[in-house]
C-alpha positions in Angstrom: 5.1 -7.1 -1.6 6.7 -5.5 -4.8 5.2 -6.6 -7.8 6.0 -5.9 -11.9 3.8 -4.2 -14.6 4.5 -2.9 -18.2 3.7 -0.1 -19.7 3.9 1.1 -23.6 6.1 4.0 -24.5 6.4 4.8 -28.0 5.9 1.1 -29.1 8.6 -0.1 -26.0 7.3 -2.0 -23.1 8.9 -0.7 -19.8 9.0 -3.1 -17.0 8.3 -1.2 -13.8 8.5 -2.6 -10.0 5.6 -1.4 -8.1 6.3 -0.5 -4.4 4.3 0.9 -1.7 4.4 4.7 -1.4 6.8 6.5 -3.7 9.5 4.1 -4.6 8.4 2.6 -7.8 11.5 1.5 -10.4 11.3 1.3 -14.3 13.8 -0.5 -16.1 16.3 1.1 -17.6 17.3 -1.8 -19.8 14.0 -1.8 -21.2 13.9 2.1 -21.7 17.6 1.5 -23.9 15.8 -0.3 -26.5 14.0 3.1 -27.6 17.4 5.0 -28.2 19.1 5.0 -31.6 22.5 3.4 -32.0 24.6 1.2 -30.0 24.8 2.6 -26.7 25.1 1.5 -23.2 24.0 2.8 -19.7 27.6 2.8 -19.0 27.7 5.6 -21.7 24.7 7.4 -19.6 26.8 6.7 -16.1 30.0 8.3 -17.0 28.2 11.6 -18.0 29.4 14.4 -15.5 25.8 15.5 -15.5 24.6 12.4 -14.8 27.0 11.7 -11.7 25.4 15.1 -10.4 22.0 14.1 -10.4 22.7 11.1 -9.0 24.8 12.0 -6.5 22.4 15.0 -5.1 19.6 12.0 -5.6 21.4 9.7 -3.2 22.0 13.0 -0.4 18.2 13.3 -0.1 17.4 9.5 0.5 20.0 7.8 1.1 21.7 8.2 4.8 24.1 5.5 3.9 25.7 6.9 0.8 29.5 6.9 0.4 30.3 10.7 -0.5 34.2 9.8 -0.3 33.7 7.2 -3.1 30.7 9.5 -4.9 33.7 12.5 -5.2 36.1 10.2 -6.6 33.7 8.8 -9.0 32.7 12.5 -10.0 36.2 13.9 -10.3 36.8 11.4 -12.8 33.7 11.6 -15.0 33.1 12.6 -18.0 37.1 11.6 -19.0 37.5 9.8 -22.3 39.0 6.6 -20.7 36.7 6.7 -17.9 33.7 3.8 -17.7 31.6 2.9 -14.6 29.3 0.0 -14.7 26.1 0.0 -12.7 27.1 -2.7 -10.5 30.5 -1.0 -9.4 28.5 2.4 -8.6 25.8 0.6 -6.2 29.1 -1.2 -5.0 30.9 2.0 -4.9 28.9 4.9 -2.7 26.1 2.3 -1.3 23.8 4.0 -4.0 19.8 2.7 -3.7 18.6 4.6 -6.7 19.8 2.0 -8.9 19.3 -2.0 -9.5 21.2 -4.4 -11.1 18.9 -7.3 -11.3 19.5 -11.1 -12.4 17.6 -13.2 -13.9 15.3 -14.0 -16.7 13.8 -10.5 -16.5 16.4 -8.7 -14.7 18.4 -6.1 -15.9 19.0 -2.8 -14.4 16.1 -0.7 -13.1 16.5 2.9 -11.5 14.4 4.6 -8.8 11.6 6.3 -10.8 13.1 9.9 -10.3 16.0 8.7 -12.2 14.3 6.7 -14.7 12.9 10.2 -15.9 16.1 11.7 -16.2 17.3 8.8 -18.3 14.4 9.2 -20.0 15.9 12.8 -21.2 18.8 11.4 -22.1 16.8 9.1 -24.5 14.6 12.0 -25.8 12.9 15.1 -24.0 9.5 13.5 -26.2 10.1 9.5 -25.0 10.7 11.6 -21.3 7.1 13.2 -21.7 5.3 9.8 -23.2 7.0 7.8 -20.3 6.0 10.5 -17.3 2.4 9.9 -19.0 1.8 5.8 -19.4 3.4 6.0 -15.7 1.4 8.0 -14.2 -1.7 6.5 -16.3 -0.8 3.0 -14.6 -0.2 5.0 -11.5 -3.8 5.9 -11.6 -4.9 2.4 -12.8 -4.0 1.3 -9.6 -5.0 3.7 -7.6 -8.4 3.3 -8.7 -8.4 -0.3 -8.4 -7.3 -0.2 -4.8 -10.4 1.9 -4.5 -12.8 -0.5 -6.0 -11.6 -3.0 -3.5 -12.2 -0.7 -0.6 -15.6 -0.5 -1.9 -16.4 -4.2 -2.5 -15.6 -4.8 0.9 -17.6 -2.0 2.1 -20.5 -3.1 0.4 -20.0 -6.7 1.5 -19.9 -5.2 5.3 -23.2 -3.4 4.7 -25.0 -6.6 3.4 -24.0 -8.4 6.2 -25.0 -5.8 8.4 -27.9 -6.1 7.1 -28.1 -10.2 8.1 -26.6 -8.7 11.0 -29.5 -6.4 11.9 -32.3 -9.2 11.0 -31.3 -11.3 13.8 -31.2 -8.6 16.1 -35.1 -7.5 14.9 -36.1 -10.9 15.4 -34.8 -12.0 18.7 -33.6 -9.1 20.7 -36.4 -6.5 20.0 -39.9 -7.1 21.8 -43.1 -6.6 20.1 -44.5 -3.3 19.3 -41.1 -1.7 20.9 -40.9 2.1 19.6 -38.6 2.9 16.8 -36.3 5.0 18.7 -35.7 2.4 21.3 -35.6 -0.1 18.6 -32.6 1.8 17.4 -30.6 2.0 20.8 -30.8 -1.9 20.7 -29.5 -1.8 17.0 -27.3 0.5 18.0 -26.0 -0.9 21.0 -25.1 -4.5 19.2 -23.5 -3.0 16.2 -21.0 -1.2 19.2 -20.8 -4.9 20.3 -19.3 -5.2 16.7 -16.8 -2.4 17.1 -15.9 -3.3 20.4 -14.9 -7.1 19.3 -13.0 -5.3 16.4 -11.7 -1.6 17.2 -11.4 -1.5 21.1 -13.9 1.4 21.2 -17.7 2.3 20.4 -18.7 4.8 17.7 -19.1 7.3 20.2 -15.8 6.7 21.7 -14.2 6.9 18.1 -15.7 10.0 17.3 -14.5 11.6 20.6 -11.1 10.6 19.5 -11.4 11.7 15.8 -13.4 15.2 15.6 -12.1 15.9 12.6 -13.0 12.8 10.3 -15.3 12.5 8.0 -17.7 9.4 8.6 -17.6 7.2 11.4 -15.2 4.0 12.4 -16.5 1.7 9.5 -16.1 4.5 6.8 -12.7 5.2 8.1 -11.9 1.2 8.3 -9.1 -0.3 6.2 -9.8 -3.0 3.7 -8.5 -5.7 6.4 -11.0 -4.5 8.9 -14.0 -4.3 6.5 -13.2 -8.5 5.8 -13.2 -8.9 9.2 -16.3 -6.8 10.3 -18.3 -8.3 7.2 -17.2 -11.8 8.7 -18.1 -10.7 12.3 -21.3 -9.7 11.8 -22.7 -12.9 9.7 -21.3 -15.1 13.1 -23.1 -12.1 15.6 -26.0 -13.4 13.7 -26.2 -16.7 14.5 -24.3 -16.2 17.8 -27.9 -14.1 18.6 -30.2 -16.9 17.0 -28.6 -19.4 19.4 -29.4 -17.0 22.4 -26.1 -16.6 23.6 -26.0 -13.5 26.1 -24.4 -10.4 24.8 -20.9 -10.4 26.9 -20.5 -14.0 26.0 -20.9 -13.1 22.3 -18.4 -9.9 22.7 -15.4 -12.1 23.9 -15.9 -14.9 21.4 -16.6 -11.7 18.4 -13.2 -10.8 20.1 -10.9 -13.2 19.9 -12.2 -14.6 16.1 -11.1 -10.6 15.4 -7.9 -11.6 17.0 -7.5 -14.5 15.0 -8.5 -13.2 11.2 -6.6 -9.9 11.9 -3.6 -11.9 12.9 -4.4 -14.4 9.9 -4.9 -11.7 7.1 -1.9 -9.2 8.4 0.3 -11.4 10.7 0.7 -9.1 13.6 1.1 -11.0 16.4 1.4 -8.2 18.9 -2.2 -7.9 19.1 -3.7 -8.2 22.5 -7.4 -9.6 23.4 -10.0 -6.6 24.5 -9.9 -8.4 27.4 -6.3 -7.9 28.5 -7.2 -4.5 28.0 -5.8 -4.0 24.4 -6.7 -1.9 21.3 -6.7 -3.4 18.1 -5.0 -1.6 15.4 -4.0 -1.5 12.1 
């Protein structure tokens, strides 16, 4: 889901609409106030220059665009009695670089490619501030997402850790060896992967040679909640003495139900119908 942020340029705050990937938009109202005089983005529209960009914008991401409309549109501007409003280009050529939004904070945004150029048009220096509080948020962001990756990898390794308790003190005998100690930790932390992944850690490194890590390192933030919440119930599932293919299909299908709970993919199968999950 899209969601807004500001950012400071030169004493202006920018509204900006945060997508996933590449496809963040900045307000262009917003970016208006920082220009001298009474102008318009009409004024910025009707610029020959401007139609070019756009139009050569719209060809590279836009299959739907209406070049019969765009060449009309750029025959005509730059002409002294020539005006386009934002809403009558979109309407226009099927344009998706820019946004006429209503509301309370509406206004228009553009595709942040094109907020840069308008940017220019503002002030090559307000262009350079912008390009660098963006791509400061940018970062921001970036490195939150990462923290959150790592809280719930850290949560997943203190459970494993409750995890690997219970398996110490009712599935290892007395005075075992430590390297057959290990197979059985081993083996029920695969009991994990299966209930979660579809696949051991030996089967998922056979199917991703070159990946750093192993399944759980590689694990998005979805699957890390999950595992985390897995491994607590393996615990007590193990201090109740339930036998290890019983505990597999119930770890299975709670997997089933917080994946499809947290994402809402319904097309996931249960490991039992044969099924991988996936992302």
């Amino acid at each position: 889901m899209a969601k807004s942020k500001k950012i400071t340029v030169q004493g202006k705050q920018i509204s900006i609409i945060l997508h996933k990937g590449d496809d963040d938009f900045i307000s262009l109202t917003d970016m208006l106030r920082a220009k001298d005089g009474d102008f318009f983005i009409s004024d910025w529209l009707r610029n020959r220059n401007t139609v070019e960009f756009l139009g050569i914008w719209e060809k590279l991401h836009n299959p739907n665009f209406n070049y019969g409309e765009f060449a009309t549109i750029r025959n005509r501007a730059g002409l002294n009695n020539y005006k386009i409003s934002v809403k009558e280009w979109v309407k226009k050529t099927n344009a998706i670089g820019l946004k006429a939004i209503a509301g309370r904070y509406g206004g228009t945004y553009a595709h942040k490619d094109i907020a840069f150029e308008f940017g220019m048009w503002i002030s090559p220096e307000f262009k350079i501030y912008l390009i660098k509080e963006f791509q400061r948020l940018k970062k921001e962001e970036s490195q939150r997402l990462a923290l959150g990756w790592d809280i719930k990898r850290t949560l997943a390794k203190v459970n494993y850790k409750i995890h690997t308790d219970a398996v110490k003190q009712h599935l290892i005998p007395p005075y075992i060896s430590k390297s057959a100690a290990n197979v059985v930790y081993a083996n029920e932390a695969d009991v994990l992967n299966m209930a979660l992944f579809g696949m051991t850690a030996k089967d998922w490194r056979g199917k991703n040679p070159k990946k750093d890590g192993n399944v759980r390192d590689c694990s998005n933030v979805t699957q890390l909640v999950v595992l985390a919440n897995l491994e607590s119930i393996n615990a007590e599932f193990i201090r109740q003495g339930l036998p290890q293919s019983k505990r597999l299909i119930m770890l299975n299908e709670i997997a089933i139900i917080q994946i499809k709970s947290l994402v809402d993919i319904s097309s996931i199968k249960k490991l039992k119908e044969g099924k991988k999950l996936n992302d």
